[in-house]
N, C-alpha and C positions, 0 to 999 in steps of 0.2 A: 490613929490612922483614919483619914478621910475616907467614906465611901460614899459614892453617887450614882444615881442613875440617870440618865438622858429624859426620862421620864416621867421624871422628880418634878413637880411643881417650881420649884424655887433653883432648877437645873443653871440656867444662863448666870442665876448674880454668885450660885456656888463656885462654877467652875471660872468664872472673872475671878475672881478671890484668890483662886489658887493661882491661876496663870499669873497673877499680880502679886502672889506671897513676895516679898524682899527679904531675902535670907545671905546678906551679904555684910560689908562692914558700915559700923556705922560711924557718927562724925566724931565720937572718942577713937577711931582709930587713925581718920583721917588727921586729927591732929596732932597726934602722937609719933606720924610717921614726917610731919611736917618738919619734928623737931630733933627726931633723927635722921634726917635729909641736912637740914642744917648744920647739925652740928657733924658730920661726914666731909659735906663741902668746906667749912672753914676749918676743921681744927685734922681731917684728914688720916694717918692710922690711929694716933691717939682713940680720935672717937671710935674707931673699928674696936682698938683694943678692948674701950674701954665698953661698948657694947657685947663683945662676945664673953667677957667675962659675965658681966651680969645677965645675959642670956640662957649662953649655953656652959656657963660656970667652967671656965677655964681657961688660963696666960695664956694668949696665944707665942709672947714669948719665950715661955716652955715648953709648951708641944709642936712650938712652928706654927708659922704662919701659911709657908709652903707646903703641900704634898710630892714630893718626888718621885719621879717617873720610876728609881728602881721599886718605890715601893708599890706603885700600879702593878711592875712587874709581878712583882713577890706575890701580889694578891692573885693575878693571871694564874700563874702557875701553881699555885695552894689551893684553888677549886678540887671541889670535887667533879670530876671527867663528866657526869651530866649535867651538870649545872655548865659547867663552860660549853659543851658541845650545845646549850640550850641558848645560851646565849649568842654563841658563833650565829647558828641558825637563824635567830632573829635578827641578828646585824645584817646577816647577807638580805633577808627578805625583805627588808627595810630599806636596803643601798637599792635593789632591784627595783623596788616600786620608786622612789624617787627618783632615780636615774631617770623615768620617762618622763619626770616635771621639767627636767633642766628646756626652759624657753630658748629659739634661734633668734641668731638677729637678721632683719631683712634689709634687704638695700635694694631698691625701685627706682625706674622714672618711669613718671606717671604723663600722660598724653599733653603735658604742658609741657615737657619738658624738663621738669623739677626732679630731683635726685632727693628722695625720700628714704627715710631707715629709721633701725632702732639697731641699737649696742648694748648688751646686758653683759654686767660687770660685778661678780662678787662684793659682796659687805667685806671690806680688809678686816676689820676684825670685830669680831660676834662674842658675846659672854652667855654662858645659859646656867640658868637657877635650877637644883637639883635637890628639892626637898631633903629633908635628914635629921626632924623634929619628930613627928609620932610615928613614920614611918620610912624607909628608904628604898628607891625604887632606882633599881639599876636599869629597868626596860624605860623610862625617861632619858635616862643619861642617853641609850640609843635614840630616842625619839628625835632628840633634841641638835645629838651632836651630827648624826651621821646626816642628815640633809644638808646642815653648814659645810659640812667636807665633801657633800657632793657637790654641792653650789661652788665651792673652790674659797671658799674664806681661806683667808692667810695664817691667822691667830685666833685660836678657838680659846676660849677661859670657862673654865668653869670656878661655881664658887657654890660651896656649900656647909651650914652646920654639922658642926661633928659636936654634940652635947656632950661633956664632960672628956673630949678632946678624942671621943672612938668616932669611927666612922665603918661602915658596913665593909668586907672585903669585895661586896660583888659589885659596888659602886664604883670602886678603883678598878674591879677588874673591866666593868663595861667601857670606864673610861679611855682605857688603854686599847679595845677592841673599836672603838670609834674614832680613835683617833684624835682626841684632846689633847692642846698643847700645854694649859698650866691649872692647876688646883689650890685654890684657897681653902684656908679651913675659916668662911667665913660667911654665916648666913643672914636672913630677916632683910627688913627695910632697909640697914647699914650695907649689904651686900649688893644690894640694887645702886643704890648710890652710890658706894665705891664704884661702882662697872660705868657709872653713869658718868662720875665729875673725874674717875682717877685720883688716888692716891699717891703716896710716894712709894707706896712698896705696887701695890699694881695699877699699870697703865690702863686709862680710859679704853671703852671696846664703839664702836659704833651701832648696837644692835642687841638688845637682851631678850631670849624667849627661857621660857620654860615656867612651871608651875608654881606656888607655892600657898604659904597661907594669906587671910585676910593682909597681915600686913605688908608681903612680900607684893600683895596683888594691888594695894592702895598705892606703893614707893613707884609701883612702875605707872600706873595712871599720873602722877602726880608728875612724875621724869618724862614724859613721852614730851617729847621736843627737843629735852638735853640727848635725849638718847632714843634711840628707835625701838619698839618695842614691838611682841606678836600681838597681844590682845591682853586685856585685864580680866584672868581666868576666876569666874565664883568656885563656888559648890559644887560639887559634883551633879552626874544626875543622869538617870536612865528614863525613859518612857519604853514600855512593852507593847507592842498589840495581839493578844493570844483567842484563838479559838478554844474551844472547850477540846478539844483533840490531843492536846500537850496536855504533858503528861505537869502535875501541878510542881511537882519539888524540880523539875527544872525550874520553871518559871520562876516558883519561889526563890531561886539561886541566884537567878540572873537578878530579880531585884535586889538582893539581898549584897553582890557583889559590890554593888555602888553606896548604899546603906553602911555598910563597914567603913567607908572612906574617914567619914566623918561627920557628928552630929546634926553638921547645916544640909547633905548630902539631901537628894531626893529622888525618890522612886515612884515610877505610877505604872499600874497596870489597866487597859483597854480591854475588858472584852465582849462577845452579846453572849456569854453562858453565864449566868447567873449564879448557877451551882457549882462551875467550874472556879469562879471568883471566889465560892468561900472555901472552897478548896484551897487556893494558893494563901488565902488569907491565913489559913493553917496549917500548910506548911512554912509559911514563914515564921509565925509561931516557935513550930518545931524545931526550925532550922538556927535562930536565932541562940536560943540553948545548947546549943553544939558548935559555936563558933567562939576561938579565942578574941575574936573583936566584939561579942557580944551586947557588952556597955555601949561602945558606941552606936552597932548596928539597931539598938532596941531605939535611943534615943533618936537618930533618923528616922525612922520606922514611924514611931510614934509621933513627931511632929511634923513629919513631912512627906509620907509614903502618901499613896493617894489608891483608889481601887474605882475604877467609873464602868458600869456596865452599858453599854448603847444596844440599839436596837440588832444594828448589823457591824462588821467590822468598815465598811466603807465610812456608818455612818462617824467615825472614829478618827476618819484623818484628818478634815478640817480642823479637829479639835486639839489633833497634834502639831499641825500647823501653829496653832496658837501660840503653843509650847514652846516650839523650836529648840527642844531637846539637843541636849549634844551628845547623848549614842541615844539609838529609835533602833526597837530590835521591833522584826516585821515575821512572826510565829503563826505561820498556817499554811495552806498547801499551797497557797498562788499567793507568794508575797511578789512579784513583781509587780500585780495588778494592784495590790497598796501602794506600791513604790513609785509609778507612772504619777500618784496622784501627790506624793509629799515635796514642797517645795522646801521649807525651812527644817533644814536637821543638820547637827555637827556630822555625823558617821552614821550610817545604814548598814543593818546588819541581815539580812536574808533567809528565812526560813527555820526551819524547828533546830537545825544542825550549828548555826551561825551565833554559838554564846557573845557578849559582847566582850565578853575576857578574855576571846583570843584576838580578837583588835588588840586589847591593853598588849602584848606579847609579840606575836608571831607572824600575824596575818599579812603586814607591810604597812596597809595604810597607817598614817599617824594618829595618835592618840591624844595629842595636846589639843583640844578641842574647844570651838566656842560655846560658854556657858550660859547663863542668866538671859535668855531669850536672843542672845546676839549673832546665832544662826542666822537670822533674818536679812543678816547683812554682812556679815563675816566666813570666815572659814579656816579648816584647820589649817596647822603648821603644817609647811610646803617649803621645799625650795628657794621658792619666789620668796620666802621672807628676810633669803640671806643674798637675792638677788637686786640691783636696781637696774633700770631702763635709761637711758641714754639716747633723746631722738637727734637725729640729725638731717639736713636739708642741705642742698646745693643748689643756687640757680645759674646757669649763663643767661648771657644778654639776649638773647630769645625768648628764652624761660621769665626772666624776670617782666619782660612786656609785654607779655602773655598774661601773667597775672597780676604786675605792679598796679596798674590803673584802678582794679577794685581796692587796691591795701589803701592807695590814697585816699580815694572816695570817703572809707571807711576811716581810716583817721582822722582825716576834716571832721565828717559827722559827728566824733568825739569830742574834736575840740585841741586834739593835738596836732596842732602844726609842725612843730622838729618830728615827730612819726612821719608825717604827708613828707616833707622835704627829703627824709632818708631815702624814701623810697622816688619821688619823682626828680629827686637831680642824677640819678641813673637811667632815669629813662630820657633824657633828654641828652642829646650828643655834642 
């Protein structure tokens, strides 16, 4: 685990280094994913088959290719009564905060005369990727599915590994509470590609979000064009800023929650209490031996935890800036006065009270977050990912000589003449 101070001699080329770590796939993956992309599009379920087998070791023509809605059911109603009332919960808080993404459309005329608008029109049909390798997360399946069904998509798919042909029951049961219309049992790079080229057993989607690993995250970089995608999600990764005033084994928690993900995952803690830092530094210690994720949580920890003390906490957030974190939890008594100053962050988390794992769950906002510095210029899954815009324009003959005479100008100057003509054999009677 990294530890720094602002004050450290050799402070600017340490923390360049980190901001710069590349903890993502490398070009063994990209090529690997190349040639399971290939061989998807030409050879079509075979390759699916023959991919899940030696994946996730199991015919899919024994266990089904398909998940059936009675058996969503069956999994619904086999919860245990918290666990479903937990989930109900989240679904509803999750539809609620989306619900006020949904964009209008407008329709103007503007002082020339021109009849100006826009039209927004669901993605007809969306696929989302639902982890089901080292871990399975039903609060995804919400993430993912219910803004598609707010946005109004027609055909939701979901596709996911079932290793040795299980699959979790609160996966199915989220799916069913979100409102999913089909379930594959089929994941990795070959599952992005199917969504992307279409098989003969499932039909191509227009649009794929959701998480998964290096290779599931390389197939869709690699697709974005065949197919629409939300972003190319890395690592995980939390950034902290804490006052000496929090209490340490939260803090230690909260980094430690993202540290669990996975060994590429990364953690950093912000603070100016110097003694408060070796405090969290040992609770996390502590904490780390008391968790069944342990193995992984230590290996994050150890290669990519970070601990940087600054002078004050302001002095702290250009430096998260840097970061562009995709959750930035904001732990002292005035985090709004942090918050006026953070321009680059996936999810903002407010105050001593605001863990960032009740984002992951309950809270509404979305959780599918940009990673790897691409805060900077992205943003999480919205609505608007399963939305598109449609502008449109009307002129009459008022309107059009009002403004035709600049369009031609400006054509000429181009150099297109049939442009100049379209427009000035209408304004001449």
């Amino acid at each position: 685990m990294l530890k720094l101070s602002t004050s450290d001699p050799g402070f600017d080329r340490d923390f360049a280094a980190l901001v710069n770590a590349r903890r993502e796939s490398d070009a063994d993956v990209a090529r690997d994913v190349r040639t399971i992309i290939a061989s998807v599009r030409d050879e079509g379920d075979s390759a699916i088959a023959a991919f899940t087998k030696k994946f996730d070791h199991h015919d899919l023509n024994e266990t089904g290719w398909r998940i059936e809605k009675t058996d969503w059911i069956a999994a619904y109603e086999g919860l245990d009564p918290a666990l479903r009332d937990a989930l109900e919960l989240a679904a509803t808080r999750i539809a609620a905060y989306h619900e006020k993404q949904k964009p209008a459309d407008s329709d103007t005329i503007d002082s020339a005369g021109v009849r100006l608008g826009a039209r927004w029109n669901a993605i007809q049909h969306a696929g989302i990727y639902i982890p089901g390798g080292r871990a399975a997360y039903p609060s995804s399946v919400l993430m993912n599915a219910i803004p598609a069904k707010v946005a109004g998509v027609e055909r939701l798919v979901m596709v996911t590994p079932t290793p040795k042909g299980e699959i979790n029951p609160l996966v199915l049961a989220a799916a069913h509470i979100a409102g999913v219309d089909e379930i594959w049992r089929v994941g990795g790079a070959q599952a992005i590609a199917a969504l992307a080229y279409g098989t003969g057993r499932i039909a191509a989607v227009d649009v794929i979000t959701g998480p998964g690993n290096a290779w599931v995250a390389e197939a869709k970089r690699q697709l974005y064009g065949v197919v629409g995608i939300d972003m190319v999600a890395g690592p995980s990764e939390i950034v902290v800023v804490a006052d000496g005033r929090n209490d340490p084994e939260w803090i230690a928690a909260d980094l430690l929650s993202q540290s669990e993900h996975d060994p590429t995952s990364q953690s950093i803690l912000f603070t100016d209490n110097a003694s408060f830092a070796e405090r969290v530094a040992d609770a996390v210690d502590l904490q780390i031996g008391q968790l069944s994720t342990a193995r992984v949580a230590r290996d994050s920890w150890d290669a990519n935890g970070a601990i940087i003390v600054t002078a004050d906490l302001m002095e702290a957030m250009p430096l998260v800036d840097r970061l562009a974190p995709e959750h930035l939890e904001l732990a002292c008594d005035d985090p709004q006065a942090l918050f006026d100053r953070v321009r680059h962050a996936g999810s903002v988390f407010l105050g001593r009270h605001t863990p960032e794992a009740i984002g992951d769950y309950v809270a509404g906002p979305n959780h599918v977050l940009p990673t790897g510095r691409r805060a900077r210029f992205a943003s999480g899954l919205s609505v608007l990912d399963f939305m598109k815009r449609t502008s449109f324009l009307q002129c009459d003959e008022a309107a059009l000589a009002a403004i035709g005479p600049a369009a031609v100008a400006l054509a000429e100057a181009e150099g297109l003449p049939a442009h100049a003509r379209s427009v000035a054999l209408r304004l001449t009677k």
